[in-house]
DSSP file (Angstrom, degrees, kcal/mol; ACC not computed):
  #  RESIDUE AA STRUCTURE BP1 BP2  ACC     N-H-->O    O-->H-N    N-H-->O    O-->H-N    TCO  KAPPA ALPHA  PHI   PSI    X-CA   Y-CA   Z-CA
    1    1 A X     >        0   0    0      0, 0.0     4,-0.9     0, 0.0     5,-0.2   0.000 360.0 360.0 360.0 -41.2    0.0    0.0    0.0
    2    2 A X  H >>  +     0   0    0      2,-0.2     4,-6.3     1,-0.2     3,-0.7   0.948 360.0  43.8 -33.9 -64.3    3.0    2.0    0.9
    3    3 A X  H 3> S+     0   0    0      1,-0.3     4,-2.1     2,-0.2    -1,-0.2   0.972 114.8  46.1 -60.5 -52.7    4.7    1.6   -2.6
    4    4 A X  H 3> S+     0   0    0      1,-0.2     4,-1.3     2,-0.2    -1,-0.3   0.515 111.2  52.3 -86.5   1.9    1.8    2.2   -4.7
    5    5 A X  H <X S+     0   0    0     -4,-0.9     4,-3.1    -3,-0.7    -1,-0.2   0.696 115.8  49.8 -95.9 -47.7    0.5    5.7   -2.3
    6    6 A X  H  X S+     0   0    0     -4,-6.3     4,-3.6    -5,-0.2    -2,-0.2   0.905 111.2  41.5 -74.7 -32.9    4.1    6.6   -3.1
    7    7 A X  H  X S+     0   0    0     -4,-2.1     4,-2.1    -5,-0.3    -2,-0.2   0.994 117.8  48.1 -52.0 -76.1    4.0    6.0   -6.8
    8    8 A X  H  X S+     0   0    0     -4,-1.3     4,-3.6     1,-0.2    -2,-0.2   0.757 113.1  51.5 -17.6 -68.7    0.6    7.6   -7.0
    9    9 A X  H  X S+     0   0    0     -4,-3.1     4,-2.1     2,-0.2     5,-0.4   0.960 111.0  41.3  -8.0 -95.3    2.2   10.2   -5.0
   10   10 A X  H  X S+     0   0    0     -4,-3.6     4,-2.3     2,-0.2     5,-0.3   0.936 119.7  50.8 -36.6 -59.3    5.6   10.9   -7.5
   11   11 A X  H  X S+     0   0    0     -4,-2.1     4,-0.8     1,-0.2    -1,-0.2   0.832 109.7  43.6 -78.2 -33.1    3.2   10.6  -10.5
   12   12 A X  H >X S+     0   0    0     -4,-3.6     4,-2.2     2,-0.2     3,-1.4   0.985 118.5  48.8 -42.3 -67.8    0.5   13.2   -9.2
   13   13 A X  H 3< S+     0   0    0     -4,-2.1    -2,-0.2     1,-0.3    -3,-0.1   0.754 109.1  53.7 -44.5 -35.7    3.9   15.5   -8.2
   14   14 A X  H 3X S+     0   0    0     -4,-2.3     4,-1.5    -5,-0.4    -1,-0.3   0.767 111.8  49.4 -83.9 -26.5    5.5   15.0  -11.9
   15   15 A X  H <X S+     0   0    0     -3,-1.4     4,-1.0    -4,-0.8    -2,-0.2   0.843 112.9  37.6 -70.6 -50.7    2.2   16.3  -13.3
   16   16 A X  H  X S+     0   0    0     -4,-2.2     4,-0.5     2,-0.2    -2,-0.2   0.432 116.9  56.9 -98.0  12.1    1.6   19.1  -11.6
   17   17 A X  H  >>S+     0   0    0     -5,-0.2     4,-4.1     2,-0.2     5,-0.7   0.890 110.3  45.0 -79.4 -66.8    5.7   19.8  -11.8
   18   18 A X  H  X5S+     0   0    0     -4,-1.5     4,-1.1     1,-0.3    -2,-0.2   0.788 112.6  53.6 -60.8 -37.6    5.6   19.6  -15.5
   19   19 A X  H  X5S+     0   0    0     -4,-1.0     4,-4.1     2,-0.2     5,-0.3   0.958 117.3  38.0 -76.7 -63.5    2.2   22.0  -15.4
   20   20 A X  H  X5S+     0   0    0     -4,-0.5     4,-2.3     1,-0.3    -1,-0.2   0.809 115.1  49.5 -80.0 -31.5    4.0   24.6  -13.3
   21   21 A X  H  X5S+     0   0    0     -4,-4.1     4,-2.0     2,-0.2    -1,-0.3   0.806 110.5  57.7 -76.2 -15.4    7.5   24.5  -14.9
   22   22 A X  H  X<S+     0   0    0     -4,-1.1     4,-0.9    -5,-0.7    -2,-0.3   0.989 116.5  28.3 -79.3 -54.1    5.7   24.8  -18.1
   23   23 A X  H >X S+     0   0    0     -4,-4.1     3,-1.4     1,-0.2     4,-1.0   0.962 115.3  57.8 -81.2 -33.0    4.1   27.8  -17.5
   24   24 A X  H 3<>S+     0   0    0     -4,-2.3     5,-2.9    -5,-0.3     3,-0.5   0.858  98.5  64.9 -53.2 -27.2    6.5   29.4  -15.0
   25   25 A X  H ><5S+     0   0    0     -4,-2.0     3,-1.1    -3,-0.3    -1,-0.2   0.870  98.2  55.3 -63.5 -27.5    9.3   29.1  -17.9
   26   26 A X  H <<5S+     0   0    0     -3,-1.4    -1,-0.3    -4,-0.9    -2,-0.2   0.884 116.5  38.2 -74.0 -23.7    7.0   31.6  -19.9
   27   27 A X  T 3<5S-     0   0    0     -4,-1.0    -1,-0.2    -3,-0.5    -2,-0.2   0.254 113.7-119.7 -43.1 -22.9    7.4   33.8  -16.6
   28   28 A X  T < 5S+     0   0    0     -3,-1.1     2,-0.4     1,-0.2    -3,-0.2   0.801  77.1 123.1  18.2  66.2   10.6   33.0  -16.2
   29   29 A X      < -     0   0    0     -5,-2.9    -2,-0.3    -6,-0.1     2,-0.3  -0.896  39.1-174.0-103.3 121.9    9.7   31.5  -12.9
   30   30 A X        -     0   0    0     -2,-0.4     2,-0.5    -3,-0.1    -9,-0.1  -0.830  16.9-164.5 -97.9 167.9   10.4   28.1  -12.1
   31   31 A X        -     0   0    0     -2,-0.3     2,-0.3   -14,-0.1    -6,-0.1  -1.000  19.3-129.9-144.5 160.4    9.9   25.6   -9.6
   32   32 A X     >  -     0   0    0     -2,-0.5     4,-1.9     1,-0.1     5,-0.1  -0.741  17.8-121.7 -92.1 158.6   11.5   22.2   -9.0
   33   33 A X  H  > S+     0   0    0     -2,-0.3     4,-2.1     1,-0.2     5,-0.1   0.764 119.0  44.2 -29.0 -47.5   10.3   18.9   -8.5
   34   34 A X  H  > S+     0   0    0      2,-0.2     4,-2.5     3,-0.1    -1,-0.2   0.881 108.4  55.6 -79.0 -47.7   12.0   18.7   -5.5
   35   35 A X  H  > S+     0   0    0      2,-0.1     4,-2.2     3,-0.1    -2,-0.2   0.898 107.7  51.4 -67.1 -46.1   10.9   22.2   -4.4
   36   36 A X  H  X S+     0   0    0     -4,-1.9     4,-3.6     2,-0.2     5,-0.5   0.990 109.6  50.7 -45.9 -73.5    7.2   21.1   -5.0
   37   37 A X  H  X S+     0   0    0     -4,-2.1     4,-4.6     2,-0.2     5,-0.2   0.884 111.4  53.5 -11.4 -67.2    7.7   17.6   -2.6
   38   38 A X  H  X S+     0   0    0     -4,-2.5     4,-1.4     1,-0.2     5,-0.4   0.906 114.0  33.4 -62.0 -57.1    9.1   19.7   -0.1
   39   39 A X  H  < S+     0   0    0     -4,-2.2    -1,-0.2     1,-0.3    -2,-0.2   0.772 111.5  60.8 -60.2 -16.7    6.4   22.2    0.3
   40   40 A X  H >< S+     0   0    0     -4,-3.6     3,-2.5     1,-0.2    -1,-0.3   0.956 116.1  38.0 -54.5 -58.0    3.6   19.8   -0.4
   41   41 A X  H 3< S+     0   0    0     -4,-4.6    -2,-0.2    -5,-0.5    -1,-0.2   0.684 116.4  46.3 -70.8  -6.2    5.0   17.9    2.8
   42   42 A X  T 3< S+     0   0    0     -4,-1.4     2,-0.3    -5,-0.2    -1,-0.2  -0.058 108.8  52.4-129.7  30.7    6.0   20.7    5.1
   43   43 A X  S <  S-     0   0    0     -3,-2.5    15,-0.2    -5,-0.4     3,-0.2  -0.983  74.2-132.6-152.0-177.2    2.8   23.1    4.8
   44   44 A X  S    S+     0   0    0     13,-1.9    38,-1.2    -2,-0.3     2,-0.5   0.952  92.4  39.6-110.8 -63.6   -0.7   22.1    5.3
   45   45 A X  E     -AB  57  81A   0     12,-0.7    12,-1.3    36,-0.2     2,-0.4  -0.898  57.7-177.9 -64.9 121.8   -1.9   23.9    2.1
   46   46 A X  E     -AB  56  80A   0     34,-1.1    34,-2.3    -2,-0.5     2,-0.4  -0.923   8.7-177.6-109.1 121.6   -0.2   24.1   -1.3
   47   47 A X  E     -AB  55  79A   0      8,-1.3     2,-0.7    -2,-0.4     8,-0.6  -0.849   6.7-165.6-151.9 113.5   -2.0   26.2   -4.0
   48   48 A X  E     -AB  54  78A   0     30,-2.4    30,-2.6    -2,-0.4     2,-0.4  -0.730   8.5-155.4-108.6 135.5   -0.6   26.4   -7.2
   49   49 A X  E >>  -A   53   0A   0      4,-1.7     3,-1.8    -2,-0.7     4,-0.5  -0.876  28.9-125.8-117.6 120.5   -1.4   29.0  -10.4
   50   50 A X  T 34 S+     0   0    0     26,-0.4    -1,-0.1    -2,-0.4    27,-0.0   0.371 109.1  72.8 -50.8   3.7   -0.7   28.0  -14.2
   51   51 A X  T 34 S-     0   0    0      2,-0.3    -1,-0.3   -25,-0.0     3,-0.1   0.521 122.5-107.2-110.7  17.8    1.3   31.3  -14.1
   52   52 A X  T <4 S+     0   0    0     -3,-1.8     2,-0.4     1,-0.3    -2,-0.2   0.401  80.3 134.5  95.6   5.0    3.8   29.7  -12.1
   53   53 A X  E  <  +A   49   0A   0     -4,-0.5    -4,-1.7   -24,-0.0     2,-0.4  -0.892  31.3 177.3 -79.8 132.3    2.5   31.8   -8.6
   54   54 A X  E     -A   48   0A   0     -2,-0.4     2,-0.5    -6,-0.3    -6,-0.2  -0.818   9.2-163.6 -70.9 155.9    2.3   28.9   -5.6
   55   55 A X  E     -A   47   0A   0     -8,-0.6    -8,-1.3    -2,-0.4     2,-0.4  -0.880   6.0-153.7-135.4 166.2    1.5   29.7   -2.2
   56   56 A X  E     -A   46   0A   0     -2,-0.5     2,-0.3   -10,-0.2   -10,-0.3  -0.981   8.6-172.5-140.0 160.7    1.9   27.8    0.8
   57   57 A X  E     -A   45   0A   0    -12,-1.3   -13,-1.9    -2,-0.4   -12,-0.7  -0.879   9.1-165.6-149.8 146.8   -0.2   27.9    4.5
   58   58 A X        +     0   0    0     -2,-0.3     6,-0.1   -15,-0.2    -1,-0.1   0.756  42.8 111.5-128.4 -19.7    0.5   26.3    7.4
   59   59 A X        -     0   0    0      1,-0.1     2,-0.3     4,-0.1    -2,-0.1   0.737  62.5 -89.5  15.3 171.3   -2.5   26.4    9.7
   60   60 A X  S    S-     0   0    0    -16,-0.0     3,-0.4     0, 0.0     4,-0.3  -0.857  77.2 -24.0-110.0 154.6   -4.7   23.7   11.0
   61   61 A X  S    S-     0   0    0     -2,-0.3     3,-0.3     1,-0.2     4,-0.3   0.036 122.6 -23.7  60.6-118.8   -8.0   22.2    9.7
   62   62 A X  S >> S+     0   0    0      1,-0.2     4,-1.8     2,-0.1     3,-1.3   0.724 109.6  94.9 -90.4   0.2   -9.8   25.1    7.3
   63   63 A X  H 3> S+     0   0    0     -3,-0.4     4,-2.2     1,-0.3     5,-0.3   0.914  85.5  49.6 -67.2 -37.0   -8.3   28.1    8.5
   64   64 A X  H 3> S+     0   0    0     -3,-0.3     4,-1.9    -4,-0.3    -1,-0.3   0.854 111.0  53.7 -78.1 -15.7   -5.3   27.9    5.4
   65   65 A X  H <> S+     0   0    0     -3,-1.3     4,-4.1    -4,-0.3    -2,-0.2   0.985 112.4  38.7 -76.7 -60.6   -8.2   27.4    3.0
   66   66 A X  H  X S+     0   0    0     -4,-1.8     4,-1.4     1,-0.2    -2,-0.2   0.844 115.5  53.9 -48.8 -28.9  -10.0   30.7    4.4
   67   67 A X  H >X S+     0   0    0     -4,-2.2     3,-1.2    -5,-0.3     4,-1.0   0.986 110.6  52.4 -58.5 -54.1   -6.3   32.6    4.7
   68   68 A X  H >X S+     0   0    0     -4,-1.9     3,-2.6     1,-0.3     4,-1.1   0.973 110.5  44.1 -53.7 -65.3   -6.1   31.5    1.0
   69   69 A X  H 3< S+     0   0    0     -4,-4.1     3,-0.5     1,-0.2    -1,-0.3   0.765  92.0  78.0 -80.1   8.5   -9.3   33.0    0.1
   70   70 A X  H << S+     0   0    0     -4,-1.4    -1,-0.2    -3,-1.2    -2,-0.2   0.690 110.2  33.9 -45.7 -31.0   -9.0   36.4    1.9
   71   71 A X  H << S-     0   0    0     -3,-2.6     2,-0.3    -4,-1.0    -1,-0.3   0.149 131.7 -38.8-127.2  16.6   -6.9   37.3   -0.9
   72   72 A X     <  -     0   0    0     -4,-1.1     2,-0.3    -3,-0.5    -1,-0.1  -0.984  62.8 -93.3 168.7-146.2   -8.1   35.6   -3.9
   73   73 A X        -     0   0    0     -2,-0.3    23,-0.1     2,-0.1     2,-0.1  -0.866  29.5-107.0-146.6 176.2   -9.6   32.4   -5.0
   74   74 A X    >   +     0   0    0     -2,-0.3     3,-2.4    18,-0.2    24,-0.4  -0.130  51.1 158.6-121.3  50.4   -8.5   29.3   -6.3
   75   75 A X  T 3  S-     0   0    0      1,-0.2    22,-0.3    22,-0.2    21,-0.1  -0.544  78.2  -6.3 -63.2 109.7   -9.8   29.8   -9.8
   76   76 A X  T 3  S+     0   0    0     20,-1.6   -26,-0.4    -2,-0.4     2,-0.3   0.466  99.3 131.7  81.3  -1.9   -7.6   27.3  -11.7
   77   77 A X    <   -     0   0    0     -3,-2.4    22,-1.1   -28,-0.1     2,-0.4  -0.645  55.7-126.1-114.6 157.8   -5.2   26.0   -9.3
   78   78 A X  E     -Bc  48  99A   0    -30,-2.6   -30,-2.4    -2,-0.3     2,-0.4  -0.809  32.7-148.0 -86.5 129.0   -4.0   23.0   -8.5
   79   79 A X  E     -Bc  47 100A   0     20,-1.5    22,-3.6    -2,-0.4     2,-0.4  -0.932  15.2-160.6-150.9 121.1   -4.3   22.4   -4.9
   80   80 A X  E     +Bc  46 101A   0    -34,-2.3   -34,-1.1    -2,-0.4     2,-0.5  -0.818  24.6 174.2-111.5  77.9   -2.1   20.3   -2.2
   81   81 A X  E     -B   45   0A   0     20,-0.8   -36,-0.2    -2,-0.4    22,-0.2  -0.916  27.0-154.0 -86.9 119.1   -4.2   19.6    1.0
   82   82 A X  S    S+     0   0    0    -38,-1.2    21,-1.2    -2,-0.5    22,-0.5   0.484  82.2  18.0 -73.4  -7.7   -3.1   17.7    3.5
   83   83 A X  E    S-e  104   0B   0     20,-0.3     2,-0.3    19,-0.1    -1,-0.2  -0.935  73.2-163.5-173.2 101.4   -6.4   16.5    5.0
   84   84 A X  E     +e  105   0B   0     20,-2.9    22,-2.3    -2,-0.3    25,-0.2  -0.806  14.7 162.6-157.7 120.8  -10.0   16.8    2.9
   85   85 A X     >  -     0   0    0     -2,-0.3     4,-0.6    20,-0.2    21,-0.2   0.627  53.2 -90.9 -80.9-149.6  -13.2   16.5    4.1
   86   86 A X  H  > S+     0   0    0      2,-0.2     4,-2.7     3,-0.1    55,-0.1   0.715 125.9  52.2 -96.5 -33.2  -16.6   17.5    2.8
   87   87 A X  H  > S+     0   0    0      1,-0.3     4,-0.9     2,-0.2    70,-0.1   0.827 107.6  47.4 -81.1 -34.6  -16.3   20.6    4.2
   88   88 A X  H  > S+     0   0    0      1,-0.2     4,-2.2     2,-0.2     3,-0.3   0.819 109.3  57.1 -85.2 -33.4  -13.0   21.5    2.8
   89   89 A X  H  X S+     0   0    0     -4,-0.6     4,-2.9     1,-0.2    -2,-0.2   0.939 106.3  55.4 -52.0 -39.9  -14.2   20.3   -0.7
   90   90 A X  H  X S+     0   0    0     -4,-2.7     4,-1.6     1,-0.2    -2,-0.2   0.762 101.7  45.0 -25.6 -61.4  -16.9   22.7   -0.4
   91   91 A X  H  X S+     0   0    0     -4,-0.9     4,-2.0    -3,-0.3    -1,-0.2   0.860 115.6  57.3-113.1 -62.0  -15.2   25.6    0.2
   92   92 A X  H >X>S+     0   0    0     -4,-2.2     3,-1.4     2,-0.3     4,-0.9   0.926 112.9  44.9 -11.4 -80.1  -12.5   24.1   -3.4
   93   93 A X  H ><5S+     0   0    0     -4,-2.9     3,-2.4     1,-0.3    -2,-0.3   0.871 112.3  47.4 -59.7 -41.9  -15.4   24.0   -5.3
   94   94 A X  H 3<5S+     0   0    0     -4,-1.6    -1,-0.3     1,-0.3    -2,-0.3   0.729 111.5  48.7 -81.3 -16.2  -16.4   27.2   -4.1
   95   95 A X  H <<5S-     0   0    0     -4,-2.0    -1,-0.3    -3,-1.4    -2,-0.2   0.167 114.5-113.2  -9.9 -27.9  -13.0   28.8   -4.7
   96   96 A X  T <<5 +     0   0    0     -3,-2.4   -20,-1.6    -4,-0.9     2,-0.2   0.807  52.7 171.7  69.5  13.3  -12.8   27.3   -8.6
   97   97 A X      < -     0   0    0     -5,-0.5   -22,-0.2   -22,-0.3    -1,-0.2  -0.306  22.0-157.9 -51.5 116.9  -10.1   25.2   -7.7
   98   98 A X        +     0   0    0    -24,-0.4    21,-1.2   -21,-0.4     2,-0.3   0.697  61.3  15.0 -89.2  -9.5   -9.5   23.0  -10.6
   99   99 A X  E     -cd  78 119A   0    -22,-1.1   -20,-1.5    19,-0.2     2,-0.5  -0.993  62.8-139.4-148.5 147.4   -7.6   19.9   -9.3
  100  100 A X  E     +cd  79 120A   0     19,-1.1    21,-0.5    -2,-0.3     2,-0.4  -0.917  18.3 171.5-106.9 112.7   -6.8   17.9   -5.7
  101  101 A X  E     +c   80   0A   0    -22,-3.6   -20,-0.8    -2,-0.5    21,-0.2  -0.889  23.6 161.1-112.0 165.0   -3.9   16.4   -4.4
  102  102 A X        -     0   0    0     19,-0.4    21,-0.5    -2,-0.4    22,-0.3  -0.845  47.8-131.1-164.2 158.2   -4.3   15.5   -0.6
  103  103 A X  S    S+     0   0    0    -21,-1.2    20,-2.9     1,-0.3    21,-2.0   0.999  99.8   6.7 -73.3 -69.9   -2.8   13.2    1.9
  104  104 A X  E     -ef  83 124B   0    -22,-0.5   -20,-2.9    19,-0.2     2,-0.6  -0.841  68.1-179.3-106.7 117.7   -6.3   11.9    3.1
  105  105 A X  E     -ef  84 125B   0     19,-1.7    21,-1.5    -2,-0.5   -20,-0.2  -0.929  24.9-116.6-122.9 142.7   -9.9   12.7    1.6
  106  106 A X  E >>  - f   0 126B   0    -22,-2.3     3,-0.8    -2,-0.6     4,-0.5  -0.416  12.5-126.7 -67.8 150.4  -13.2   11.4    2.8
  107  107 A X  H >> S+     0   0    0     20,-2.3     3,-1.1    19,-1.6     4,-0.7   0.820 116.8  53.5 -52.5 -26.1  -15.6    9.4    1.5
  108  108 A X  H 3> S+     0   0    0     19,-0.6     4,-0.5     1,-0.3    -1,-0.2   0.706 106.8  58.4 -94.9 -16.5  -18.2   12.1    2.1
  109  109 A X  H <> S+     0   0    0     -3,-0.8     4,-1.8   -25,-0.2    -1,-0.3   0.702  91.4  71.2 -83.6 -20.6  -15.7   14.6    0.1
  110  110 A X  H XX S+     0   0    0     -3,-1.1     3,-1.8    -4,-0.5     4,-1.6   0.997  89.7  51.4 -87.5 -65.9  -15.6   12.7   -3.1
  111  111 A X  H 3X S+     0   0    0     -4,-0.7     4,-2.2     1,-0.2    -1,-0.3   0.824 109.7  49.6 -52.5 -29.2  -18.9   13.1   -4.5
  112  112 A X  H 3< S+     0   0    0     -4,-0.5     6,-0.2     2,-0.2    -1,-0.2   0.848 111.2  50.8 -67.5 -21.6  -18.9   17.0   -4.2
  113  113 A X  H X<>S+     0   0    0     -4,-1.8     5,-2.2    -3,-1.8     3,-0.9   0.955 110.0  51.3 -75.2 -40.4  -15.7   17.0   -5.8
  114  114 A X  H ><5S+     0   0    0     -4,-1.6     3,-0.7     1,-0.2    -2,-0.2   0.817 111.1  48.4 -33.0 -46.3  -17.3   14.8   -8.5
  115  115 A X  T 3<5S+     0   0    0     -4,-2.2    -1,-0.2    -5,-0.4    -2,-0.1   0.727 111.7  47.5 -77.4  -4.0  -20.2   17.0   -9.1
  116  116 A X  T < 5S-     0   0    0     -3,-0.9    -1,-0.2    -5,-0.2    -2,-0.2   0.504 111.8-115.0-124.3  -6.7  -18.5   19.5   -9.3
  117  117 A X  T < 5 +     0   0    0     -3,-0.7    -3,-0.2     1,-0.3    -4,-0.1   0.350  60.2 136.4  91.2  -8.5  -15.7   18.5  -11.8
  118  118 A X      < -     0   0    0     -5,-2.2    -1,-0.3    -6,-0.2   -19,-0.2  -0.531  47.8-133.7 -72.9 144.9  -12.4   18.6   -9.7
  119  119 A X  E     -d   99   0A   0    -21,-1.2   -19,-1.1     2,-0.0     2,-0.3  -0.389  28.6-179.8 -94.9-157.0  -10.2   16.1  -10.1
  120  120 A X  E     -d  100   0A   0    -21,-0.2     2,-0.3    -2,-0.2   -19,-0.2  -0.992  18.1-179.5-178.0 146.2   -8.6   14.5   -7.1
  121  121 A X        -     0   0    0    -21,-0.5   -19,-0.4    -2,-0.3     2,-0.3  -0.913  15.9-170.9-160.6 145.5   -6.3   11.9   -6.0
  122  122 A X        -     0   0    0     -2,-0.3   -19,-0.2   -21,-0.2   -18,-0.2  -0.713  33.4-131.8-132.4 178.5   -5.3   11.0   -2.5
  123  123 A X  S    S-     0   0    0    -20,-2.9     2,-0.4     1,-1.0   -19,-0.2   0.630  89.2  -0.9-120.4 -31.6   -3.2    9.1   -0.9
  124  124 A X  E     -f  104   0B   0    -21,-2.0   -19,-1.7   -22,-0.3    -1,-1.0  -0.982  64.2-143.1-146.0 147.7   -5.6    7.3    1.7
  125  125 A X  E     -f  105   0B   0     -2,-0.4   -19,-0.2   -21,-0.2     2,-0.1  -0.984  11.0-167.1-141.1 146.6   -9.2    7.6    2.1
  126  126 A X  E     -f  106   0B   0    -21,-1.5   -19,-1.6    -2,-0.3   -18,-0.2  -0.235  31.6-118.0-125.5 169.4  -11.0    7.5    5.1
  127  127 A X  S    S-     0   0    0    -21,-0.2   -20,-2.3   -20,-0.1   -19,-0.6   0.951  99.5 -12.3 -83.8 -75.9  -15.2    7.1    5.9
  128  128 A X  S    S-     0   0    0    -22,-0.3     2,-0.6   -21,-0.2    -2,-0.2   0.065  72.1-106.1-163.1-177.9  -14.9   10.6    7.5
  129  129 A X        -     0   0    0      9,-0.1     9,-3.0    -3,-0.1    12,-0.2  -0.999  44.2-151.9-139.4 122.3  -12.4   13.2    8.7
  130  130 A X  B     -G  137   0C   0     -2,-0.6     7,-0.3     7,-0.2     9,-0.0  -0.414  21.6 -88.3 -90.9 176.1  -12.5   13.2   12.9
  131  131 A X        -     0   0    0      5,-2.2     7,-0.2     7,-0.1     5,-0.1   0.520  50.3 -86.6 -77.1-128.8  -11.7   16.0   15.4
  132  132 A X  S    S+     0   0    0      3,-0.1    -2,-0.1   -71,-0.0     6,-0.0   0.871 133.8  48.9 -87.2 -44.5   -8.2   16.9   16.8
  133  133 A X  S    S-     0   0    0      2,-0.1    -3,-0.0     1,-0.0     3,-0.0   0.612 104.6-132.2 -77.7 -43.4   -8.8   14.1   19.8
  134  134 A X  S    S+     0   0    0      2,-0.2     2,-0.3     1,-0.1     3,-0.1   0.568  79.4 108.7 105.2  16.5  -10.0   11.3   16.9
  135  135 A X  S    S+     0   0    0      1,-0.1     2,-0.2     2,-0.0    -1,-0.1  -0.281  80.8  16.6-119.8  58.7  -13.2   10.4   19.2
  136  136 A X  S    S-     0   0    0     -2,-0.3    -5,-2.2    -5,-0.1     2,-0.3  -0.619  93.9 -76.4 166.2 169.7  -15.7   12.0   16.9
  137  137 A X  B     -G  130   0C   0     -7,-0.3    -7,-0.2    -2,-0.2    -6,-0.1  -0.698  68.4 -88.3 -93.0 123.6  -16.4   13.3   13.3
  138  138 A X     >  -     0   0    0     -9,-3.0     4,-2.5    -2,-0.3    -7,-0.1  -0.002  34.7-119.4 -55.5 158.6  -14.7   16.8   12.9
  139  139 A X  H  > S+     0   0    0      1,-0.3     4,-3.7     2,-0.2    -1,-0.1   0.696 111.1  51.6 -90.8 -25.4  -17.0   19.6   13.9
  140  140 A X  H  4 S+     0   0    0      2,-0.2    -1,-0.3     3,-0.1    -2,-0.1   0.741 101.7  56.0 -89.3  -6.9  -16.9   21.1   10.3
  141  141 A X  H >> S+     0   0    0      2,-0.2     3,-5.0   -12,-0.2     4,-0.9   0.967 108.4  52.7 -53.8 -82.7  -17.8   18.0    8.5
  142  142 A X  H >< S+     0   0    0     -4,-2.5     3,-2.8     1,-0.4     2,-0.7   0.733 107.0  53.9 -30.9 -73.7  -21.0   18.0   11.0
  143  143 A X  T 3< S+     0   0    0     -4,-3.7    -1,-0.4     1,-0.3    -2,-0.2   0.545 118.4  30.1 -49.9   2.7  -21.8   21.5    9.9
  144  144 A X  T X4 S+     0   0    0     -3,-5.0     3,-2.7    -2,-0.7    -1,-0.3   0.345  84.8 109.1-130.4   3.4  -21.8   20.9    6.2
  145  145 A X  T << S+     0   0    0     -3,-2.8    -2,-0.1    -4,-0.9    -1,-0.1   0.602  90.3  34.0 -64.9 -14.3  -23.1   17.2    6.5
  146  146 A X  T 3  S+     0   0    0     -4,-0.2     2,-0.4    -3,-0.2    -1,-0.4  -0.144 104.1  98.6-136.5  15.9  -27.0   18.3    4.9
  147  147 A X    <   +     0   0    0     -3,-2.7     3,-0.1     1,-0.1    -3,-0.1  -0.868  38.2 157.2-110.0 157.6  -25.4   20.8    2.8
  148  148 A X        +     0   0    0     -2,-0.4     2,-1.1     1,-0.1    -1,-0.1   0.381  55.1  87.7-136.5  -5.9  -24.5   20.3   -1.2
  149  149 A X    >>  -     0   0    0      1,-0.1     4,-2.7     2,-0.0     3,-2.0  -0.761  67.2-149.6-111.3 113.7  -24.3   23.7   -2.5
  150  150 A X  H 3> S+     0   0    0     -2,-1.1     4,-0.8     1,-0.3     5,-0.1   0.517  92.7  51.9 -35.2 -21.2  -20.8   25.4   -2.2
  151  151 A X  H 3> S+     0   0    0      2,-0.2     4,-0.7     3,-0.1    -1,-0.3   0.684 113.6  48.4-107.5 -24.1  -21.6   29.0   -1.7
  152  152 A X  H <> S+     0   0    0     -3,-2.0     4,-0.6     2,-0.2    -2,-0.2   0.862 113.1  46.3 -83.2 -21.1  -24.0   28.0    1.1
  153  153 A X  H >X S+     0   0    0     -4,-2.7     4,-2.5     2,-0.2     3,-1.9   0.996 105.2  60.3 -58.2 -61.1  -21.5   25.9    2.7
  154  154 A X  H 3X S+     0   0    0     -4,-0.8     4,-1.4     1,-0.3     5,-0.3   0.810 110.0  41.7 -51.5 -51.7  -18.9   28.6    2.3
  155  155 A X  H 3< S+     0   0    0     -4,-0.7    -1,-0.3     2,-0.1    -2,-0.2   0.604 112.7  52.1-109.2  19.6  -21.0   31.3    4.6
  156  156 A X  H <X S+     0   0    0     -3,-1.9     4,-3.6    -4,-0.6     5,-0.5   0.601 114.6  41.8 -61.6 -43.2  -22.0   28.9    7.0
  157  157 A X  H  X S+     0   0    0     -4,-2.5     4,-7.7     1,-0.2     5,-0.2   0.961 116.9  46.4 -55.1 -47.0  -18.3   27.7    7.5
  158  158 A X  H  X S+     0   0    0     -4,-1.4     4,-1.9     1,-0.3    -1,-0.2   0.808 107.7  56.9 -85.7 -22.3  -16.9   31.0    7.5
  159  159 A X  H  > S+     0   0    0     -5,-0.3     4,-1.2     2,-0.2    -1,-0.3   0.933 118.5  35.9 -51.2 -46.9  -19.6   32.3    9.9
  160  160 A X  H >< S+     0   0    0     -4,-3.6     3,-0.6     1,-0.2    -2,-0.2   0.965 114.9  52.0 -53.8 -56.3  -18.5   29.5   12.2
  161  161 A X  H 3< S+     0   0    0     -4,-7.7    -3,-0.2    -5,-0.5    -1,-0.2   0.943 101.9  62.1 -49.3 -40.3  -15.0   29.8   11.5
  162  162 A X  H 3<        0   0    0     -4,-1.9    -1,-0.2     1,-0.3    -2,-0.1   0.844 360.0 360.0 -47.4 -44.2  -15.2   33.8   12.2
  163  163 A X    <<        0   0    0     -4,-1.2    -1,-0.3    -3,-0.6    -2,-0.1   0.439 360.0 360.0 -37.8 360.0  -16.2   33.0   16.1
């Protein structure tokens, strides 16, 4: 399971390498392979722009996803989360985020990302996304658990989140 998560892994990374050196060279921007790994694996969010721009967040739970959209949206980008739920697909789709990489995804995440056109790849995927303690289902999965539409998800969360 290891080997093929990691394969999966490299060949999702070489894709969205080639994506970003390809456009960044018209920019004369680059990124490496190697530059990509590391930040996928030492930030919590990764969000990457066909014009060669990435960003990085390090936060917990949604909070890098809201940072992200305080100052734009994710209209186009290819998107490295480490941990995604229903709640955090939501809030993608509602963002315009055009593709997923993540460490863990939910069942419960996959069909909004399906409806909605992202693609998506993970590395494990779990029935649910728990809280920080692991003895219940995280508190923003519950809130969005009856929701399907992405801009009402997206101001309930961020009314919660705000508190």
């Amino acid at each position: 399971m290891k080997k093929q998560s990691f394969l999966i892994f490299s060949v999702v990374l070489l894709f969205f390498a080639a994506i970003i050196s390809g456009c960044a060279a018209a920019n004369k921007k680059s990124i490496s392979l190697n530059e990509l790994k590391e930040l996928s694996q030492n930030h919590a969010l990764v969000v990457a722009y066909n014009g060669g721009v990435v960003k990085t967040y390090d936060d917990n739970g949604i909070k890098p996803l809201f940072k992200h959209l305080e100052n734009g949206n994710f209209k186009n980008a290819y998107v490295f989360d480490k941990v995604t739920g229903k709640a955090s697909s939501l809030i993608l789709v509602y963002g315009g985020a055009a593709e997923l990489y993540t460490g863990i995804l939910s069942k419960e995440a996959i069909p909004v990302l399906e409806k909605y056109n992202v693609k998506y790849s993970a590395d494990k995927i779990v029935d649910y996304i728990t809280n920080k303690s692991g003895d219940d289902k995280c508190p923003m999965e519950k809130t969005v658990s009856d929701i399907d539409d992405p801009e009402e998800a997206y101001k309930i969360l961020k009314e919660k989140f705000d508190r």
